[in-house]
C-alpha positions in Angstrom: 0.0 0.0 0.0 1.4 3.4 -1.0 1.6 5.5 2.0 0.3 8.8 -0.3 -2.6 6.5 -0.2 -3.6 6.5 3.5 -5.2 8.6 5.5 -5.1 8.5 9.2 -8.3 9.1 10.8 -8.0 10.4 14.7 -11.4 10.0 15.9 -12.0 12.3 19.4 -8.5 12.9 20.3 -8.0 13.7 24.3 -5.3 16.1 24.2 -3.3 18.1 21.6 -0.2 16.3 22.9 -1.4 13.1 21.1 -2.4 14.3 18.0 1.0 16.2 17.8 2.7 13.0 18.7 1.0 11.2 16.4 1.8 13.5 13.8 5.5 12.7 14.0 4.9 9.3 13.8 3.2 9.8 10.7 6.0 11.5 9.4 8.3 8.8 10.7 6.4 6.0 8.1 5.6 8.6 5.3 1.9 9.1 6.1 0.7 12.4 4.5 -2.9 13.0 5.5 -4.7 13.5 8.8 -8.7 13.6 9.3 -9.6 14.7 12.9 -13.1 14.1 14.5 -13.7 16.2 17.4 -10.3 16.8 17.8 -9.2 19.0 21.3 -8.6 22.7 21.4 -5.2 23.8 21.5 -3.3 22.3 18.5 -1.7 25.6 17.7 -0.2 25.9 20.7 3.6 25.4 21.6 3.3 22.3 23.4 2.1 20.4 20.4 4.6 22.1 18.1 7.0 21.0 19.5 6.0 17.4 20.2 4.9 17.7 16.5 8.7 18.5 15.6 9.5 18.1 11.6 5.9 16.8 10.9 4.0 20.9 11.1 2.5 20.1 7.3 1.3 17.5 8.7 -0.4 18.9 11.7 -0.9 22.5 10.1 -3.0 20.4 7.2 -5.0 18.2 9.1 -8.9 18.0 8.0 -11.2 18.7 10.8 -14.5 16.9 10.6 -18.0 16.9 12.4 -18.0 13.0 12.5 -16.6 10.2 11.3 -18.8 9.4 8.2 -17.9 12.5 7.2 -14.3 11.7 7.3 -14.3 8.3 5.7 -15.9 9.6 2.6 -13.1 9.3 0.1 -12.0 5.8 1.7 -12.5 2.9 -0.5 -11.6 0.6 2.4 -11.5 1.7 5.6 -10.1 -0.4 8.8 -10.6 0.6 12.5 -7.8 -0.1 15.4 -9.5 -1.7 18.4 -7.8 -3.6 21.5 -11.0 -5.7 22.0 -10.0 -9.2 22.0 -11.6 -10.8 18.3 -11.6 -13.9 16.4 -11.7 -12.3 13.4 -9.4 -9.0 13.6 -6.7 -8.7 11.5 -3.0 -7.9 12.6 -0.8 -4.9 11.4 1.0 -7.4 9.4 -2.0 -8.9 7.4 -3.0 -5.5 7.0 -0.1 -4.9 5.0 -0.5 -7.9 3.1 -3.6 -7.3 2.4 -5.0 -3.8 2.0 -3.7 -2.8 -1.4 -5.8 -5.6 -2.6 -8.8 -4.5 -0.9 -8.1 -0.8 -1.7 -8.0 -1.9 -5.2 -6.1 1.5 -6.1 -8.4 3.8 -4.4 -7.5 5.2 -0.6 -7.3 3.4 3.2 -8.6 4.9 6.4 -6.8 4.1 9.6 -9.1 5.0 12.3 -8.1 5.2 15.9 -10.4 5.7 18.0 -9.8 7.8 22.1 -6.7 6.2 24.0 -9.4 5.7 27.0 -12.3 4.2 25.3 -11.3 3.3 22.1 -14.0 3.1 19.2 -17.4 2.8 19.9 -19.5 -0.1 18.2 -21.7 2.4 15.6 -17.9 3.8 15.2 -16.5 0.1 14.7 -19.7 -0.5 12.6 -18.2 1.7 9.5 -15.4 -0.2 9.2 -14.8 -2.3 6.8 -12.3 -4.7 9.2 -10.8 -4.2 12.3 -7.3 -4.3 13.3 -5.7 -5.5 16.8 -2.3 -5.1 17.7 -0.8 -7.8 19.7 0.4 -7.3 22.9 2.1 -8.3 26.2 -1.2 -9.0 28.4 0.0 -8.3 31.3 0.5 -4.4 30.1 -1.7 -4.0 26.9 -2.4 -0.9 26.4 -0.9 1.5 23.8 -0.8 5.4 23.8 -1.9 6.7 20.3 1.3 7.7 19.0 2.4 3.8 19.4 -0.7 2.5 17.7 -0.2 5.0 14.8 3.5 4.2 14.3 3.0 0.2 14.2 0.4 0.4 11.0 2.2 2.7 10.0 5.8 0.4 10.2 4.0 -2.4 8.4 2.2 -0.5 5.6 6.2 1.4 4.7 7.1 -1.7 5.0 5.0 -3.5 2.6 4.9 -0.3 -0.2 6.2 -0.4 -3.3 9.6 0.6 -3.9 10.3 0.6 0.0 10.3 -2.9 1.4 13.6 -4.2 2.3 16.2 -5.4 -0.5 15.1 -9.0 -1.3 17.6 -11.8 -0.6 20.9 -11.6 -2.5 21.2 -13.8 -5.2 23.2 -17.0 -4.5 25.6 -18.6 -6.5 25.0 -22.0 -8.6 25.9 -25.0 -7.2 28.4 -25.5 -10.6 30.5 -22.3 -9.8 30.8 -23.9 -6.4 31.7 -27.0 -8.0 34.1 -24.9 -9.6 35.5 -22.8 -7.0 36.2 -26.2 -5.2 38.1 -27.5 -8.1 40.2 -25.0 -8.2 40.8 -24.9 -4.7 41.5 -28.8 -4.6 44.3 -28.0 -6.8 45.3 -25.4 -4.9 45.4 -27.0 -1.4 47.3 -29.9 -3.1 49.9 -27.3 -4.3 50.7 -26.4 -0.9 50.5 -29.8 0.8 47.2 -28.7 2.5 45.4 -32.0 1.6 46.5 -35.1 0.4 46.7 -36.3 -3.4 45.7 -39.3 -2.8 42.7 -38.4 -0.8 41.4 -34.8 -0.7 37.7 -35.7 -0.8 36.8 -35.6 2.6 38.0 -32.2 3.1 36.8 -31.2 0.0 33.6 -32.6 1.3 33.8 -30.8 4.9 34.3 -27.3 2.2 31.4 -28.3 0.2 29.2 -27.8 3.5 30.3 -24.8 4.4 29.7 -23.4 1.2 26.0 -24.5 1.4 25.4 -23.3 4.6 27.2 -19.9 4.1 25.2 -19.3 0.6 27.4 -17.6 -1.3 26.8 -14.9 -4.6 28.4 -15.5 -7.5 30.6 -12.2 -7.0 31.8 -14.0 -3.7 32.6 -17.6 -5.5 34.6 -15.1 -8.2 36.6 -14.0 -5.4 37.0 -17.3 -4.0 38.2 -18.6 -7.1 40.9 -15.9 -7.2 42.1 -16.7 -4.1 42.5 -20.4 -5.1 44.4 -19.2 -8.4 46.6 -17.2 -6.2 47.4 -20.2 -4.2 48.1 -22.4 -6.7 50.5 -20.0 -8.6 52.2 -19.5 -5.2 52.4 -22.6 -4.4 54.1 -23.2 -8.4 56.4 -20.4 -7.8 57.9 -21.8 -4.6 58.0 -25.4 -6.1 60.3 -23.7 -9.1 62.4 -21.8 -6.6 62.7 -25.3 -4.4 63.9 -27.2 -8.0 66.5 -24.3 -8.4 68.1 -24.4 -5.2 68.9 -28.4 -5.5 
């Protein structure tokens, strides 16, 4: 889900502090857009500025609203936070997965509803799913901040462009067949194994190369190295036939 995409939907915020806070963490996971309903007196003031440091577009352009129909007007698919316990709520992580799909290229509401209450059930009632963030039991309870910046961590996450670099790519198990050959020659050059019997080494360096999964660049390198060793181990061989 493209974070341009989102809106975050503060529903009867308690103090400006939170909303302020909860602006940052917006800013934090690249969320844009903030719709307040009912949102507390006081957001100009310096307190929340400065909770709200770096993230003022975001707090100077929030969208008041008189209720939360209102808000979720432009929302294709719209998902409310709740910390009621619930067979069927989703976790950040499905969410993720999930609501691009369900957006089906239009826009996602995040509603979060008062720290002290939550949500009511007519609230819960317009949303489309519900979302529950898991939690230590024996403190569950999240400030709004938290909740925002833990959707928020999973949709960057999961948007195009900004997920994590996928795993490297590994190297074929012929140019590590390959690598070894040239090392068994190697390791023969300078007496390392035996000519006679260099297989269960070889074997014991076959392992390791499976488990450490190497790219192709680092076989390359590996191969040099066995080059190296084998021209070294050439050059002192010459040197050795000179001297006697």
């Amino acid at each position: 889900m493209n974070p341009s995409d989102v809106d975050v939907v503060l529903v009867r915020p308690a103090r400006p502090a939170n909303v302020a806070a909860a602006c940052r963490a917006m800013k934090n996971m690249g969320l844009g857009v903030l719709r307040l309903v009912a949102p507390p007196s006081g957001l100009r003031g310096s307190e929340a500025r400065a909770l709200a440091y770096g993230a003022w577009d975001i707090l100077d352009g929030a969208v008041v609203h008189e209720d939360l129909r209102s808000s979720l007007a432009a929302s294709v698919f719209v998902v409310g936070t709740s910390a009621r316990i619930s067979e069927h709520a989703w976790t950040p992580r499905r969410l993720a997965t999930e609501a691009a799909e369900r957006a089906a290229g239009g826009r996602l509401s995040l509603v979060f509803g008062p720290e002290a209450t939550g949500l009511t059930k007519d609230e819960l009632a317009l949303c489309h799913e519900r979302v529950r963030i898991p939690t230590a039991p024996e403190h569950s309870s999240l400030n709004l901040a938290q909740a925002v910046l833990l959707l928020g961590y999973e949709l960057f996450l999961s948007a195009p462009g900004l997920a994590p670099p996928t795993a490297r790519s590994r190297a074929s198990a012929g140019d590590i067949e390959a690598a070894l050959e040239d090392l068994r020659g190697a390791l023969v050059g300078i007496g390392y194994l035996k000519p006679e019997n260099p297989e269960l080494v070889l074997a014991e360096l076959r392992s390791l190369a499976a488990r450490a999964a190497p790219t192709a660049r680092e076989v390359t390198l590996l191969r040099g190295l066995a080059r190296q060793i084998h021209w070294a181990a050439e050059q002192i061989a010459r040197q050795r036939g000179t001297n006697t």
